[in-house]
OpenMM code with the backbone's topology and positions (N, CA, C; nanometers):
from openmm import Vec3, app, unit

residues = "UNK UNK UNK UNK UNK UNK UNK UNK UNK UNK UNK UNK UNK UNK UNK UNK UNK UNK UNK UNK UNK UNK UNK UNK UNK UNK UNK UNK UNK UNK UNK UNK UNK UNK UNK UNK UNK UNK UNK UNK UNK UNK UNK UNK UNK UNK UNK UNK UNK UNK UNK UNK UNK UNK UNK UNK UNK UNK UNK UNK UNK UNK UNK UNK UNK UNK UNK UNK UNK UNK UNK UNK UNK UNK UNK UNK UNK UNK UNK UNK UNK UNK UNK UNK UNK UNK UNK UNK UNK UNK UNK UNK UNK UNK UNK UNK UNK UNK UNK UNK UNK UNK UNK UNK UNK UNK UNK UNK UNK UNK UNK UNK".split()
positions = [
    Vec3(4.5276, -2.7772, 0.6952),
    Vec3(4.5983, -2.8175, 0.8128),
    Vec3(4.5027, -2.8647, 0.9219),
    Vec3(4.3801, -2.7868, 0.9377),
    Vec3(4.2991, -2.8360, 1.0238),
    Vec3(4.2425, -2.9447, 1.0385),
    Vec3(4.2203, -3.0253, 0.8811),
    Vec3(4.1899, -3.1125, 0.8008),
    Vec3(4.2909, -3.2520, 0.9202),
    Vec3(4.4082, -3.2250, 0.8681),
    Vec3(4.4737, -3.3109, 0.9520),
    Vec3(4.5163, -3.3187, 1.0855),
    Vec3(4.5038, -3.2469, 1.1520),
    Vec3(4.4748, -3.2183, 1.3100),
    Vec3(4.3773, -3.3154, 1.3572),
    Vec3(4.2334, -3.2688, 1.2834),
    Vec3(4.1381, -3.3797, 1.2976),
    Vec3(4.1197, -3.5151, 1.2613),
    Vec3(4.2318, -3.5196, 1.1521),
    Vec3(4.2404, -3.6798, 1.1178),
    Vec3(4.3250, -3.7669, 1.2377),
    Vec3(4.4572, -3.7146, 1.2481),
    Vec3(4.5393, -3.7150, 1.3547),
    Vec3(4.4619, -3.7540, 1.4475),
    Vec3(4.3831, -3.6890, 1.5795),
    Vec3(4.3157, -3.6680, 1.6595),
    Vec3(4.2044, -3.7796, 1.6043),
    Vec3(4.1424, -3.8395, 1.5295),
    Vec3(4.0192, -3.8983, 1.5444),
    Vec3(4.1006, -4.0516, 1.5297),
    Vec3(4.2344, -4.0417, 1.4398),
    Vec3(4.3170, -4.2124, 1.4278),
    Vec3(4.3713, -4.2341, 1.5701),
    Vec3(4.4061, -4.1104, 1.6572),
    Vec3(4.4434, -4.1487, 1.7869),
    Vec3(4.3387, -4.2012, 1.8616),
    Vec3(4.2232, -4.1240, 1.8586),
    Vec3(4.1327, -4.2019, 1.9660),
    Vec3(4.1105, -4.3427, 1.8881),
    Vec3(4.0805, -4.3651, 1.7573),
    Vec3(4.0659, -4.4864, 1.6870),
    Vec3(4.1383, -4.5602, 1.7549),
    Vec3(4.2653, -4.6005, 1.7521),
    Vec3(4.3876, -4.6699, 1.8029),
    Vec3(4.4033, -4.6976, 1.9606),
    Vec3(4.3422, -4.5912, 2.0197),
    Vec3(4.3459, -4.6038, 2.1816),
    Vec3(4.2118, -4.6955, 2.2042),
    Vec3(4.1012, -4.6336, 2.0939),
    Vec3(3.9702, -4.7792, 2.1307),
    Vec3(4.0290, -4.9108, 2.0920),
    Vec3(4.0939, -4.9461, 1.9818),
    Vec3(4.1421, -5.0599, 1.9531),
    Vec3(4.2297, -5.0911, 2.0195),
    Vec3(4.3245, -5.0703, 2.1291),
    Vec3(4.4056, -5.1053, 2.2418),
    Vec3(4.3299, -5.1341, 2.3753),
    Vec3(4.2335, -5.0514, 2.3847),
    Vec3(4.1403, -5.0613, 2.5117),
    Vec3(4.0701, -5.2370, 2.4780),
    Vec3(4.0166, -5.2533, 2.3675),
    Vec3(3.9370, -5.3466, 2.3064),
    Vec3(4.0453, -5.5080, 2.3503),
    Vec3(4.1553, -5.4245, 2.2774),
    Vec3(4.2650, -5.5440, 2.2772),
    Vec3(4.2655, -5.6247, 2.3823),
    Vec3(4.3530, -5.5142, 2.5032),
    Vec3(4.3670, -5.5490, 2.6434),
    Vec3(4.2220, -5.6195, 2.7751),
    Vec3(4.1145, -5.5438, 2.6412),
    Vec3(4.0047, -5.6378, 2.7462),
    Vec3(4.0096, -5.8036, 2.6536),
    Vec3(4.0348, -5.7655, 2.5540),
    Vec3(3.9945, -5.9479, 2.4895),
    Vec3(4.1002, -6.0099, 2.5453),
    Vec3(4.2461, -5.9559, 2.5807),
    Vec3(4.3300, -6.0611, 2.6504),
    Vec3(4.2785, -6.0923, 2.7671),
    Vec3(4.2374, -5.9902, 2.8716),
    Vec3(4.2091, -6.0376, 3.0178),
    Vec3(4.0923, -6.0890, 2.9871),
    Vec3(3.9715, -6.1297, 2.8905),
    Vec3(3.8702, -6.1964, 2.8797),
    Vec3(3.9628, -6.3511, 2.8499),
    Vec3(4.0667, -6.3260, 2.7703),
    Vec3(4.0831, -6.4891, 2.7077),
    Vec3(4.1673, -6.5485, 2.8413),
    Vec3(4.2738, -6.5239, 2.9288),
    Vec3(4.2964, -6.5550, 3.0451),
    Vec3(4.2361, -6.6302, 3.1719),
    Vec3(4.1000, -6.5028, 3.1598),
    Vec3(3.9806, -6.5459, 3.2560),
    Vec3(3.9498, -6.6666, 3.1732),
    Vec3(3.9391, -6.7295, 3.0652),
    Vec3(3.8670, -6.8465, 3.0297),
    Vec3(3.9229, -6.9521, 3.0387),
    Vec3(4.0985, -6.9263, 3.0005),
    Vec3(4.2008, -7.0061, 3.0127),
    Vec3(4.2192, -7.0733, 3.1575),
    Vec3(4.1833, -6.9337, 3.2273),
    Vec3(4.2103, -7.0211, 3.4260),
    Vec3(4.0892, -7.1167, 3.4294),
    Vec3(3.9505, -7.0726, 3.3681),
    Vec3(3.8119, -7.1199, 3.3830),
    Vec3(3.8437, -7.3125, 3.3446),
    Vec3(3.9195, -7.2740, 3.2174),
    Vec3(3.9214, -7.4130, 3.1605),
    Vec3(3.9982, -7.5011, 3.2081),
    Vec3(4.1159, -7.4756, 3.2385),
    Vec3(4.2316, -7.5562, 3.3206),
    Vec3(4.1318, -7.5947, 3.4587),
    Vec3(4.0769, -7.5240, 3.5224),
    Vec3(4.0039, -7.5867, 3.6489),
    Vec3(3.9332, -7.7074, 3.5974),
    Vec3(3.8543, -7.6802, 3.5036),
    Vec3(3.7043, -7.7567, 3.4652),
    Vec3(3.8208, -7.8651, 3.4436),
    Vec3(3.9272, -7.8765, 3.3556),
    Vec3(3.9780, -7.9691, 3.2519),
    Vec3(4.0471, -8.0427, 3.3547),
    Vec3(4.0775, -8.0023, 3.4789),
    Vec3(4.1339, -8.0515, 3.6144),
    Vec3(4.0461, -8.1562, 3.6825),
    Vec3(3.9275, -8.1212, 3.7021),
    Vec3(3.7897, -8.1378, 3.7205),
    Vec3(3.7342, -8.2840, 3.6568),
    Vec3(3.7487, -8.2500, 3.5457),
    Vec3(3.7091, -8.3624, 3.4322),
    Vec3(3.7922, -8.4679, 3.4623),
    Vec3(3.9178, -8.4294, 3.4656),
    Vec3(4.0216, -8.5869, 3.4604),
    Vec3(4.0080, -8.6271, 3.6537),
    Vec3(3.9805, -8.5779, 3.7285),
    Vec3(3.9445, -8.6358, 3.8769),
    Vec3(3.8374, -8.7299, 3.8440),
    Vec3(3.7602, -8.6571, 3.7778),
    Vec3(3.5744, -8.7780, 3.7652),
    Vec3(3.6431, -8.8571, 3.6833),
    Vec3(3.7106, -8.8601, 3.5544),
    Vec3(3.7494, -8.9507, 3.5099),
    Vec3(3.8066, -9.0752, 3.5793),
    Vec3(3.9094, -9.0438, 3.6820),
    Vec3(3.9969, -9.1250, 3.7401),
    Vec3(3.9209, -9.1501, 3.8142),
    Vec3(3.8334, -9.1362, 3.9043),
    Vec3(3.7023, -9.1743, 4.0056),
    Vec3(3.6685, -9.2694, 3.9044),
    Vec3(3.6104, -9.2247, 3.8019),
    Vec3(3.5242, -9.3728, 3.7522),
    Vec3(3.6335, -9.5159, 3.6822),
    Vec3(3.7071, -9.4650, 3.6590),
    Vec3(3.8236, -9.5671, 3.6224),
    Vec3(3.8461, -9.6753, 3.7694),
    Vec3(3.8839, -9.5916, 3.8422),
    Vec3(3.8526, -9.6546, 3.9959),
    Vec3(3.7525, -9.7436, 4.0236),
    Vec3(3.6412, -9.7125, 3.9741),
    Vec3(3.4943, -9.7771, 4.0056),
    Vec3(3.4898, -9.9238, 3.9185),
    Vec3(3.5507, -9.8557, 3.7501),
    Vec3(3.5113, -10.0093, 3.6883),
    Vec3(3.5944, -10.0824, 3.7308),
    Vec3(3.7183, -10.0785, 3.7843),
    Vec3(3.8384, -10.1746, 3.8062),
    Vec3(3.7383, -10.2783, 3.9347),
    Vec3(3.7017, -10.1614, 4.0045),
    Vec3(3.6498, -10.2070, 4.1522),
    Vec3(3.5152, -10.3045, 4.1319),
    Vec3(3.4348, -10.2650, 4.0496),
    Vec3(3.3035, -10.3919, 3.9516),
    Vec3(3.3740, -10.5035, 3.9214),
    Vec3(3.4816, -10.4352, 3.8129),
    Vec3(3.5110, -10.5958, 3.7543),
    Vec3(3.5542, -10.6833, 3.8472),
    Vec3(3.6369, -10.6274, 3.9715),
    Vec3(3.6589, -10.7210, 4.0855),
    Vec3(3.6045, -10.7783, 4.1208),
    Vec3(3.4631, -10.7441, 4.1526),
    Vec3(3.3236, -10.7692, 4.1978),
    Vec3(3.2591, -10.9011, 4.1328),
    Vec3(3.2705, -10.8530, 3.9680),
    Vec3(3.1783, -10.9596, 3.8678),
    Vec3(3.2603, -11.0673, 3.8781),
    Vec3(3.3644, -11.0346, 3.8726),
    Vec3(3.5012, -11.1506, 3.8533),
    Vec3(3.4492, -11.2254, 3.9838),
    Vec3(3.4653, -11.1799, 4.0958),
    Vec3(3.4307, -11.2577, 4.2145),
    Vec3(3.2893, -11.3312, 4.2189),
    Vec3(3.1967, -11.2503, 4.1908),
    Vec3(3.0564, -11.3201, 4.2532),
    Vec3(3.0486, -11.4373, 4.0829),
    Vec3(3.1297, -11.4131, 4.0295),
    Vec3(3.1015, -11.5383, 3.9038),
    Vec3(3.1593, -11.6501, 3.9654),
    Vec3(3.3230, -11.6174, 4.0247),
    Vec3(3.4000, -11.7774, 4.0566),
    Vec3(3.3146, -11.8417, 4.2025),
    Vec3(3.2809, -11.7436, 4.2485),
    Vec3(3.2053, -11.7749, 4.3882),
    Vec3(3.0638, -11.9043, 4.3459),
    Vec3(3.0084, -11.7934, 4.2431),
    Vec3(2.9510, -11.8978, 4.1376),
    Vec3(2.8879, -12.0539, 4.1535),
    Vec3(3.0498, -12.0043, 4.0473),
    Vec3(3.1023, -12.1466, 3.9943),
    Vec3(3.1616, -12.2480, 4.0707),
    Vec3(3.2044, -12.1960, 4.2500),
    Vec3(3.2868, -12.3159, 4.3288),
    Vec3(3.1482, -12.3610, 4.3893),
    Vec3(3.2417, -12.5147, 4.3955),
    Vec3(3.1111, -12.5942, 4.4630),
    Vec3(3.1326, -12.5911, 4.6133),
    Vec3(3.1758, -12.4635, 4.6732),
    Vec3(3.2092, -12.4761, 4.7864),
    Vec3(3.0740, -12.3324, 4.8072),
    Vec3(3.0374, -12.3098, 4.7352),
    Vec3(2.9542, -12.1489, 4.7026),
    Vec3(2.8685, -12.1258, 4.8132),
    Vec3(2.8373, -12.2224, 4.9007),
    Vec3(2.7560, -12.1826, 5.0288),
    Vec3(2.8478, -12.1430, 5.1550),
    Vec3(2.9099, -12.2063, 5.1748),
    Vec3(3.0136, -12.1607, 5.2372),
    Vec3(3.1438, -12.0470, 5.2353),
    Vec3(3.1278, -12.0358, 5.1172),
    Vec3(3.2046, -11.8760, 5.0542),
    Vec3(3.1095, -11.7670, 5.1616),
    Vec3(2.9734, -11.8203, 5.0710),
    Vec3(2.8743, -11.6827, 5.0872),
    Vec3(2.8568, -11.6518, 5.2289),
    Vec3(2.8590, -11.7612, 5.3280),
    Vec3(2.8523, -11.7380, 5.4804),
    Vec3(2.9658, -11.6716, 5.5181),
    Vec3(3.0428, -11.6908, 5.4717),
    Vec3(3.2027, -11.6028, 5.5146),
    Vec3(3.2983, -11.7066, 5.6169),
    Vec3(3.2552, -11.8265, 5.5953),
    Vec3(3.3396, -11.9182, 5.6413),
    Vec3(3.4054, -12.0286, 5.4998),
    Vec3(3.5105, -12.0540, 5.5919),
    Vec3(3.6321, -12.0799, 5.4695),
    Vec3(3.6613, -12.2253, 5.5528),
    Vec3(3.6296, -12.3585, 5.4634),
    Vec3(3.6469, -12.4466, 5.5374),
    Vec3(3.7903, -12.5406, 5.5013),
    Vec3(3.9173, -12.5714, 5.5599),
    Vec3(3.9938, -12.5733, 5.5191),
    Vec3(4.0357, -12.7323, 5.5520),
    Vec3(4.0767, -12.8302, 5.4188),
    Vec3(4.0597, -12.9563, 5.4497),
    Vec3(4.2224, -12.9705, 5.5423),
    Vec3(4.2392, -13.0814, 5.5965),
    Vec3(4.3825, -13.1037, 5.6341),
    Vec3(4.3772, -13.2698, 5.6121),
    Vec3(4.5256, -13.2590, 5.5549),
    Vec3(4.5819, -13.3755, 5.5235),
    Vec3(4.6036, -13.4878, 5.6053),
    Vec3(4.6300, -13.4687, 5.7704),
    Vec3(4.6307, -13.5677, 5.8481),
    Vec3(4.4620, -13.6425, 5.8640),
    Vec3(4.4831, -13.7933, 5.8322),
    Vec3(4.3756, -13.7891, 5.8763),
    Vec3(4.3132, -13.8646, 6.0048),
    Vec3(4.3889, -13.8194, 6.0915),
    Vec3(4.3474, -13.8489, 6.2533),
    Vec3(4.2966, -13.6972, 6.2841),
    Vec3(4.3173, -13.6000, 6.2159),
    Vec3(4.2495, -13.4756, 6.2914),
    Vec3(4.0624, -13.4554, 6.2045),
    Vec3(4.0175, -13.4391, 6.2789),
    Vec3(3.8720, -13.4272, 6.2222),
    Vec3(3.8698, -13.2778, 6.2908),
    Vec3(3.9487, -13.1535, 6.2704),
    Vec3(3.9243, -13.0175, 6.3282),
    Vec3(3.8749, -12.9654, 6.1885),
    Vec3(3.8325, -12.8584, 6.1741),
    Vec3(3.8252, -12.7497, 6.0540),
    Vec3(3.9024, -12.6057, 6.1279),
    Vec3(3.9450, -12.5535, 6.0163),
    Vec3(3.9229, -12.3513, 6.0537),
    Vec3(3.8275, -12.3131, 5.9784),
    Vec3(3.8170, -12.1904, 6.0636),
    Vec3(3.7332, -12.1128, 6.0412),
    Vec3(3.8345, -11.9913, 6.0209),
    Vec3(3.7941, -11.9131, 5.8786),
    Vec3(3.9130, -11.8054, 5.8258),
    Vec3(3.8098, -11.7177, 5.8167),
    Vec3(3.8900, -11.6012, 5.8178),
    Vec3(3.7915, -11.5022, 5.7891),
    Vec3(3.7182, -11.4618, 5.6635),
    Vec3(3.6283, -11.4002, 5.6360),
    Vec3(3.5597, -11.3173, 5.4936),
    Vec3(3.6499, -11.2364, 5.4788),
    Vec3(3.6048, -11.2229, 5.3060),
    Vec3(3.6731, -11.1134, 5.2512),
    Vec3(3.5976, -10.9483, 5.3137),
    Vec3(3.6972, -10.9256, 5.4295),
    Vec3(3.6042, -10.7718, 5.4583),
    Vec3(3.7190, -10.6849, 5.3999),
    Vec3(3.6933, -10.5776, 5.3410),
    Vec3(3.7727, -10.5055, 5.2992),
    Vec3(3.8582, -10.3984, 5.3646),
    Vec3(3.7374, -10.3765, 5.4885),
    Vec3(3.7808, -10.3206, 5.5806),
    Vec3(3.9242, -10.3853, 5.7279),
    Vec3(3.9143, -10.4567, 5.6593),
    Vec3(3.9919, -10.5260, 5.7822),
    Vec3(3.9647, -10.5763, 5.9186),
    Vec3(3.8238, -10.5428, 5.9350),
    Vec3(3.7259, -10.6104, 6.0603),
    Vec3(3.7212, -10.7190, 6.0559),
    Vec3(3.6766, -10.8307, 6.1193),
    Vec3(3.6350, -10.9826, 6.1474),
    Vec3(3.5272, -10.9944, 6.0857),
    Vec3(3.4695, -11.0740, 5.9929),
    Vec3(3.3780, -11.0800, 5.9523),
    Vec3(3.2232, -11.1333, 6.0602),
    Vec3(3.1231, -11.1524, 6.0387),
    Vec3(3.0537, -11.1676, 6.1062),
    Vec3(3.0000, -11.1164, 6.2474),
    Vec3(3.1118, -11.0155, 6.3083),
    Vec3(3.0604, -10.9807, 6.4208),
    Vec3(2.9854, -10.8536, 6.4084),
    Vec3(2.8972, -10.7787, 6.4649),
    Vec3(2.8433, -10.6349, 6.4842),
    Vec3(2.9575, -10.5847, 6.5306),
    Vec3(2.8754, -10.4114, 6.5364),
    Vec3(2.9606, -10.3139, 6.5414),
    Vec3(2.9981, -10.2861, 6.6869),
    Vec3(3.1429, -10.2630, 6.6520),
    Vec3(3.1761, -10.2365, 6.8022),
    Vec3(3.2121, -10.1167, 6.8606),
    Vec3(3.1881, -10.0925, 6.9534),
    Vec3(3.1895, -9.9366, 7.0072),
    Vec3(3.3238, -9.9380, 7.0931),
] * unit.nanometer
topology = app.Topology()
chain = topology.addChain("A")
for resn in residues:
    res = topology.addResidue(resn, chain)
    for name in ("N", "CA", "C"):
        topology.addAtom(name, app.Element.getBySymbol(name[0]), res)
């Protein structure tokens, strides 16, 4: 009888270490699960940042190629836009603005 008292008694603590064990490997796999969802959150922001970036190049290459290629290309690059008109008693031009992205006037300094 004593025999099994002690078996009893040594499968209980057995079973209570293997529950203790359990309950830490869940709150270990949780902690990794929150760890990863951040990072994996993380990852697709830089992703979409750089997706952002090549769209914003190719704009770029696309542009400084046709800029290029027009035979107007000195006048692009100054940021004046010379615009013909059809009457021809007017000998005026405009002057249009650059492409600023910002929405400022091109060519002037900064204003306070």
């Amino acid at each position: 009888m004593c025999y099994y008292l002690f078996s009893f008694a040594f499968s209980f603590a057995g079973a209570a270490s293997l529950l203790a064990q359990q309950r830490a490997t869940e709150r270990e796999a949780r902690r990794t699960q929150a760890t990863v969802a951040v990072e994996q959150r993380q990852v697709e922001d830089a992703v979409a940042e750089l997706q952002q970036q090549v769209t914003e190049l190719t704009f770029y290459a696309r542009t400084v190629k046709e800029v290029g290629a027009s035979p107007n290309k000195a006048e692009i690059q100054e940021g004046q836009v010379l615009v013909a008109n059809d009457n021809s008693n007017s000998s005026s031009t405009s002057r249009g603005k650059g492409n600023n992205r910002s929405g400022r006037k091109s060519g002037g300094g900064r204003r306070h």
